[in-house]
N, C-alpha and C positions, 0 to 999 in steps of 0.2 A: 431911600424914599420909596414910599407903597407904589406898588404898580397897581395903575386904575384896572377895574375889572370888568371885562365886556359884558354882554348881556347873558345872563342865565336863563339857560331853555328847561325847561321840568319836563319830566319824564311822566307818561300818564301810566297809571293806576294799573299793572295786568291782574283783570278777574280771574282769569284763569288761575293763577297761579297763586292767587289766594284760595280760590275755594279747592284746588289741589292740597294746600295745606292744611286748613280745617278739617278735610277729609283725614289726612295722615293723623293727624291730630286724636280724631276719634277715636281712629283706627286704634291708636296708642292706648288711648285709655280704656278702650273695652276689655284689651289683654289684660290691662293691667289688673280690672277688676274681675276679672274672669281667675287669671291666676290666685287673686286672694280668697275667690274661692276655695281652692283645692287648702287652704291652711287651716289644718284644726283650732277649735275655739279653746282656750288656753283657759283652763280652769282656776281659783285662784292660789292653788296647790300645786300647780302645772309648773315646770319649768316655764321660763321666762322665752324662750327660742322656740321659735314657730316648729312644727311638726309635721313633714309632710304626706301626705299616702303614700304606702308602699308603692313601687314599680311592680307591675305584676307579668312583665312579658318574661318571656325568657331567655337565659342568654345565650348567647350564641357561641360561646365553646361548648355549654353542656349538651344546647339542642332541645333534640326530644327527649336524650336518654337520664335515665337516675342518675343523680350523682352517687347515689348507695350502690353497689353492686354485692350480692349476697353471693357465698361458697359454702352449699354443706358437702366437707369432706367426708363425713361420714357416709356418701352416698360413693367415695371412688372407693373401689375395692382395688384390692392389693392380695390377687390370687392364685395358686398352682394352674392356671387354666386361663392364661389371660386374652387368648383370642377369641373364647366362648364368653368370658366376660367384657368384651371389647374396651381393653386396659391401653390407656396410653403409656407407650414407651418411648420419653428421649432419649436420643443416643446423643451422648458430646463427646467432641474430641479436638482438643488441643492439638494446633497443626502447624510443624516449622515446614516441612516438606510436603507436598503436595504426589502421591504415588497411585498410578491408574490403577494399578490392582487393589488397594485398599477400597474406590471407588466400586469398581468392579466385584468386588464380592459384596459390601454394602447394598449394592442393587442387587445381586442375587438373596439376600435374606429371605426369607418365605414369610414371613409375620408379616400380615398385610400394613403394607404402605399407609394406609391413609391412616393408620395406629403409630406411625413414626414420626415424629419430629427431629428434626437435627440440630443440631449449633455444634458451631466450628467458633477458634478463636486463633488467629494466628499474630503473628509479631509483624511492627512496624520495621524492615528491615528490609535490604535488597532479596533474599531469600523468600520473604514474609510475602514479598509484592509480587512475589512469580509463584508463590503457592495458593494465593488467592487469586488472581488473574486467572489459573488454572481450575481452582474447584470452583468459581464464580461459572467458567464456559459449562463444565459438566451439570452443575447445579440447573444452570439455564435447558441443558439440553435435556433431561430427566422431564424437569416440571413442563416441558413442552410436550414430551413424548408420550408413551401410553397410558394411560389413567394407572394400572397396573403397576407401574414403575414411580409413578408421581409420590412425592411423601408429602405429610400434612401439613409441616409447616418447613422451612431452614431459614436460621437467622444462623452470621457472618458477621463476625467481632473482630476488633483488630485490638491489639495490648494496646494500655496506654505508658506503658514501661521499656525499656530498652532490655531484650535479653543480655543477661551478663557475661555467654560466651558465643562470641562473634562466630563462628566453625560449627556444623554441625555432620562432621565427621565424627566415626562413632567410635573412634581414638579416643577425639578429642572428648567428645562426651562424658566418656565414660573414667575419665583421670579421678584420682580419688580427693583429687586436691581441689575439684573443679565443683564436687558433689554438692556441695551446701548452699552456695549462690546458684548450683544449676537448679537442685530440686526446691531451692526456696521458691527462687520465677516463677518454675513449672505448678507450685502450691498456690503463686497469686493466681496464675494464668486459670487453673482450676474451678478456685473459687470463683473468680470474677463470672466464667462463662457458667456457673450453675446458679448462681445468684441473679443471673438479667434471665434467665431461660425456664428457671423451673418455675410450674404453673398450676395453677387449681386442678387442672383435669388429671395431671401427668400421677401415676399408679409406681412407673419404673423408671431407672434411672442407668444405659448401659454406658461407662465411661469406657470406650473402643479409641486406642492409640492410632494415629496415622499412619504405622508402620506394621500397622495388623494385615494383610495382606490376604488371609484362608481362614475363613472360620465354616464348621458346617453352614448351612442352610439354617436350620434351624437353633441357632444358636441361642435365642431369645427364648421361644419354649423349652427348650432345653432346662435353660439355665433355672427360670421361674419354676419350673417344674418341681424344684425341688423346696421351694417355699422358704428361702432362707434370706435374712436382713441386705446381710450380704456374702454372695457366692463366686468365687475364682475359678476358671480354668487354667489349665499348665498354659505355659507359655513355652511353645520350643521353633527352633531355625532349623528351617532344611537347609542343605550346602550337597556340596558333592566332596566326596574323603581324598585326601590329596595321593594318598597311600594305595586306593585300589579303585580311583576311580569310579565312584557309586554313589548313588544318589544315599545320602545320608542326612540325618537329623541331629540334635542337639539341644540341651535345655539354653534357654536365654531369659527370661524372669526371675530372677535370686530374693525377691522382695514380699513373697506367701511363704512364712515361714510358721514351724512352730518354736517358742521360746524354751532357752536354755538357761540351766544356771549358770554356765561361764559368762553367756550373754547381759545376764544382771545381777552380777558380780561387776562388770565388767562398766556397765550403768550409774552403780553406786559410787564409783570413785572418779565419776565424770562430771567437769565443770555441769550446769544445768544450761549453757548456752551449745553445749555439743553434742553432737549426735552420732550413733551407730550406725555404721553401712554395713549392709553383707553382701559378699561375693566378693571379698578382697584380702588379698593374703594377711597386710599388713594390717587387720585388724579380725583375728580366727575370734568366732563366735561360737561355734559348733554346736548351732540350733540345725533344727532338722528342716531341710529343706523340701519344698513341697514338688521340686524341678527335680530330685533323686528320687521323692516315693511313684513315679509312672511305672508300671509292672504289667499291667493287665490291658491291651486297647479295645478288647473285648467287654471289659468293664467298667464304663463311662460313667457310671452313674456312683461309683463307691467315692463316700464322703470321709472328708478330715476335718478337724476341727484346725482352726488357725487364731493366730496372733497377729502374724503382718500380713499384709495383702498387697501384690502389684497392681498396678494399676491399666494393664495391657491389657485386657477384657474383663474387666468387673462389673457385674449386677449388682443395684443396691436399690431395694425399695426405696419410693421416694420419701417417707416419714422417716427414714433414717437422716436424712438430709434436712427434712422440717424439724424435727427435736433439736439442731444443731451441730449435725456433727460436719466437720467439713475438713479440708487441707492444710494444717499448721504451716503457715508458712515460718515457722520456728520453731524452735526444737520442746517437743512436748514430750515430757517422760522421755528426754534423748533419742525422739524420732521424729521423724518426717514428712512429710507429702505423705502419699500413701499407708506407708506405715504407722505415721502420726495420725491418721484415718480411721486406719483398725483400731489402734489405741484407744480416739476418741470415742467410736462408736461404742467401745466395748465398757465405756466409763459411763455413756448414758443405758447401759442393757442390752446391746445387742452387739450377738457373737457373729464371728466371721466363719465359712466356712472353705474347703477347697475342693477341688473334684482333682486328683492327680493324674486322672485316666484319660479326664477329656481335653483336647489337646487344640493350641490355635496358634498360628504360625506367623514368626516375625519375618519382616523383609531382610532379607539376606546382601549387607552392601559389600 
């Protein structure tokens, strides 16, 4: 049954709240007409979808600057005289160990600092995190200290790879068996840090090992000096002689060599995935080696021509590296890292040279 329904009260009328809404209302439709403004008139040829103005502010990654940024290289010189040309020189150097003396003569260099850039790239590994932890403090204390010592830029890479030999005792290193995945690494490790590093201004290119420990002072002019694509010094280890007690030296770089026929004889009957090492009995090459022509320390300056190049203090113009040439991390012409280097370079035109006189010292472990 309905239930009767008591009396209904009406609600009065709130003006307010009407003329709030006729407001909004307006409100509404002015945009709206305002907006059909901004819509081009659609010709009868015109596509059918409205077309709006361009946005003309800018945006806020590019900013204020061009998104073009222009390089004439023809304006870096690449010269016998590079501190009166004020030549940029990176220095890189692939780092598993971290050694105060190689820091230590780095800042002794005499080529002025604010002409240096550095990159370093070292390995994700427990050794990797205590050789950057290490040149991270030094890095810091440098750029803090005398304007005179500061260098111009350093950027600090870490692989995205796993080195292939866990030990970097130089035993182990150095096993012949170990050579091809060690110096494969070492050929990404190479490329990777000259491909994020090298740069419009950069004239030179010094790849300096972490275990380089003594170089003159003037190693940089030195080297440029000679005006060559690219140029080697000897690489030798002082030690003390076990026999008489005395401070003594020794070659340690076997990888600036000049080529032999045995050597490619020796090439031609090798798979095309394998490679030639030198400085190992079980594989006699009997190229001449640029660590037996030192003769003269009086004469630093007397040149050889080469084939293979170490990689322990090597000067390379940097258009050697813009035409292409870089670190096979495979076996090219049955060579290597470095040697796969010379190779390359020597395929797009430029010859290698060696200085057998002038001499730069390995850390002695």
């Amino acid at each position: 049954m309905a239930r009767p329904m008591g009396p209904v009260r009406l609600r009065r009328t709130n003006y307010v709240t009407l003329t709030i809404g006729a407001c909004l209302c307006l409100f509404i439709l002015y945009f709206l007409v305002q907006d059909g403004s901004d819509v081009s008139t659609s010709s009868p040829n015109a596509d059918s979808h409205p077309i709006r103005k361009p946005v003309t502010a800018k945006s806020k990654l590019i900013g204020d600057r061009s998104p073009v940024r222009r390089f004439n290289l023809n304006n870096v010189t690449i010269t016998p005289d590079p501190i009166e040309n004020q030549e940029v020189v990176l220095i890189l150097t692939p780092m598993a160990r971290f050694y105060q003396e190689y820091w230590d003569n780095l800042i002794k260099l005499d080529y002025p600092h604010e002409l240096i850039s550095l990159g370093f790239i070292l390995p994700k590994n427990k050794e990797g995190n205590a050789a950057t932890a290490a040149l991270q403090a030094q890095v810091t204390k440098t750029q803090k200290g005398p304007l005179k010592d500061r260098f111009r830029s350093v950027v600090i890479e870490r692989q995205d790879f796993d080195p292939p030999i866990l030990s970097q005792d130089e035993g182990e290193r150095h096993k012949i068996e170990n050579q091809k995945a060690r110096r494969s690494s070492m050929s990404r490790a190479r490329n990777s840090l000259l491909f994020t590093t090298l740069g419009a201004e950069t004239s030179w290119v010094l790849w300096l090992d972490a275990d380089i420990i003594e170089t003159p002072p003037s190693l940089i002019q030195d080297l440029a000096a000679h005006d060559k694509p690219l140029i080697v010094p000897n690489c030798y280890q002082r030690y003390t002689d076990p026999e008489t007690g005395k401070p003594a030296e020794r070659p340690y770089d076997f990888n600036s060599w000049q080529d032999s026929p045995t050597a490619q004889e020796l090439a031609s009957k090798m798979d095309p995935d394998d490679i030639i090492l030198e400085g190992y009995r079980e594989m006699a090459t009997y190229r001449a080696l640029m660590a037996y022509m030192a003769d003269r320390v009086d004469e630093r300056d007397v040149e050889v021509p080469l084939d293979g190049v170490g990689g322990t203090a090597l000067l390379v113009k940097a258009d050697v590296h813009r035409d292409g040439a870089m670190f096979p991390p495979f076996a090219f012409y049955n060579l290597i890292e470095t040697e796969g280097f010379a190779k390359m370079a020597k395929r797009l035109g430029w010859a290698a040279t060696g200085l057998p006189n002038y001499k730069v010292y390995h850390y002695n472990e």
